[in-house]
N, C-alpha and C positions, 0 to 999 in steps of 0.2 A: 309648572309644566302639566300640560293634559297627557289626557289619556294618549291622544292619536300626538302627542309627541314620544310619549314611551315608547307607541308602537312603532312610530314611523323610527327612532333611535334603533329600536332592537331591531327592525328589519334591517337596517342603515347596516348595523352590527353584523347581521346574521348575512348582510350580503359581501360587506367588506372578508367575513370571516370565509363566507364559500371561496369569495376567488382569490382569496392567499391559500387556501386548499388547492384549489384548480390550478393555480401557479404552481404549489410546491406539487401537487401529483402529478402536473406537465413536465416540471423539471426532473422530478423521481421516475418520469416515464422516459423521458430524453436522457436519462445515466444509464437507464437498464437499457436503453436502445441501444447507446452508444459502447453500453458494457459487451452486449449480445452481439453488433457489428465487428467491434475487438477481438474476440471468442471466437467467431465465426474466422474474420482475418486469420485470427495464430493457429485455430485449426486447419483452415486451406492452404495455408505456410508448410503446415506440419504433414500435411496429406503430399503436397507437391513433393516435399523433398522425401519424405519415404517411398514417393513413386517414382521419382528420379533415382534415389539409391539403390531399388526393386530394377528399376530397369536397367542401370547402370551393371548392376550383378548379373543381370541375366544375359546380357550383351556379352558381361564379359567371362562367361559360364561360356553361351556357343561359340566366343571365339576362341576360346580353350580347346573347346571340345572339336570345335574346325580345325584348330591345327592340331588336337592329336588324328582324328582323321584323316590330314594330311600328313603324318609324320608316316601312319600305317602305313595310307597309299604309298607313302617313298617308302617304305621301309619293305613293302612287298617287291616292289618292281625294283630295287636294288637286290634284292634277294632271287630274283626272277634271270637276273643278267648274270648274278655268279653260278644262277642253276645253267645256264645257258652256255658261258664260259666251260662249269665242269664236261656239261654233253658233250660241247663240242669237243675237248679234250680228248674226251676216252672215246670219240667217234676218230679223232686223227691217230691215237695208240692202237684201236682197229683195224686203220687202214695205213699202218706200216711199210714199206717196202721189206722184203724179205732181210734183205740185209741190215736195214735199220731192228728190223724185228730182233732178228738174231743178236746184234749187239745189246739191245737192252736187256734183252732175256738172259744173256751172259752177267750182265752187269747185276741185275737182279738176283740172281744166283751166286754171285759172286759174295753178295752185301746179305745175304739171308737163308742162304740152305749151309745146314751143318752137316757135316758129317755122318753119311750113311743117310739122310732123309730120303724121303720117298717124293715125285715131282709127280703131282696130277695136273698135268695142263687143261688148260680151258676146252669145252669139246667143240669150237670151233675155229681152234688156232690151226693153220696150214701147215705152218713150217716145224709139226713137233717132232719130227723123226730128226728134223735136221738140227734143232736146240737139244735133240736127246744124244747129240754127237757132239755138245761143245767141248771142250775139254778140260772145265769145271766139271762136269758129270763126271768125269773120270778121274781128274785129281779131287774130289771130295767122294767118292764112289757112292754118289748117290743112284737110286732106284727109280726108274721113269714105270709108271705104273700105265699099262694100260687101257685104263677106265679113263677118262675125260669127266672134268667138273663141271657142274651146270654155273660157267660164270663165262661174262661175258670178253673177258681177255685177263692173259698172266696166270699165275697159277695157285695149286696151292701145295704146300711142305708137309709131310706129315713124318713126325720125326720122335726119337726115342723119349724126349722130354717133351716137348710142345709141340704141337703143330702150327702154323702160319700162315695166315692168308695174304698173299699176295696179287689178289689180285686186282684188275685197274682199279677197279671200282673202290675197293680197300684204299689201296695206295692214291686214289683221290680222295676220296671221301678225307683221307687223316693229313692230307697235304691242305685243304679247304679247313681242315679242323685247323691246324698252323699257320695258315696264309690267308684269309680270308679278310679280316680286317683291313692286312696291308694292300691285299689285290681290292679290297674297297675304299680303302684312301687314297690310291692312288689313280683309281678312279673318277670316284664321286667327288672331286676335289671343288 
């Protein structure tokens, strides 16, 4: 063998050897491709579904927050109608007929002045000369005080132990404290 077969061998060699190089860095290149594609996939996998769970919570954060919002709105305007009911109430105990007036006012007297108290009626009830004649005033010898209360009907008691308000206002206000619920269930049904 010559020289220019050595040579022409080693190049023979040295070219065989480059492209099992070039093969094996093409295949080394095409795993880290196809590693880097996979990676890429299971992160955009992974981005999706933490954006779907992100969105998914926050969806279900305002519609939380919408229906408490809506619960408030119902919960105002149910509360606007028992304010409404109460007005109206103590706007028809207002405007009484004299003789309706006068029985309740007995009645009320009947169920809450004791003995010897003192009766300040409301100061702009009509009929107090004629509730100061019922005759509870006089079988409980209560005291009708001439001064007038600044309340808007009923009266108030003032009496050797306690005093008492009785007035509508009072006596609604703690009728809505007791009934309220039921006057709204049977309602808002």
């Amino acid at each position: 063998m010559g020289k220019e077969d050595i040579i022409a061998r080693i190049l023979s060699d040295a070219e065989r050897e480059a492209e099992e190089l070039v093969t094996q860095a093409e295949r080394e290149a095409e795993n880290i491709r196809a590693e880097a594609e996979r990676r890429a996939l299971d992160l955009k996998e992974e981005t999706e579904a933490e954006i779907s769970e992100r969105a998914r919570r926050i969806s279900e954060g305002r519609a939380a927050a919408a229906r408490q919002d809506c619960a408030k709105i119902l919960l105002a305007e149910k509360r606007r109608v028992l304010d409404e009911i109460y007005a109206r109430s103590l706007k028809g105990l207002l405007s009484l007929s004299e003789h309706d007036a006068l029985a309740l006012y007995r009645k009320l007297l009947v169920s809450y002045a004791e003995e010897g108290d003192t009766v300040v009626f409301a100061e702009r009830f009509p009929y107090a000369a004629k509730a100061a004649q019922l005759p509870v005033v006089k079988e409980r010898a209560l005291v009708v005080a001439k001064e007038r209360a600044p309340i808007a009907g009923g009266f108030l008691l003032r009496g050797n132990v306690c005093d008492k308000d009785v007035s509508f206002e009072a006596l609604l206000s703690a009728d809505r404290e007791e009934h309220q619920a039921e006057i709204a269930a049977r309602i808002f049904r």
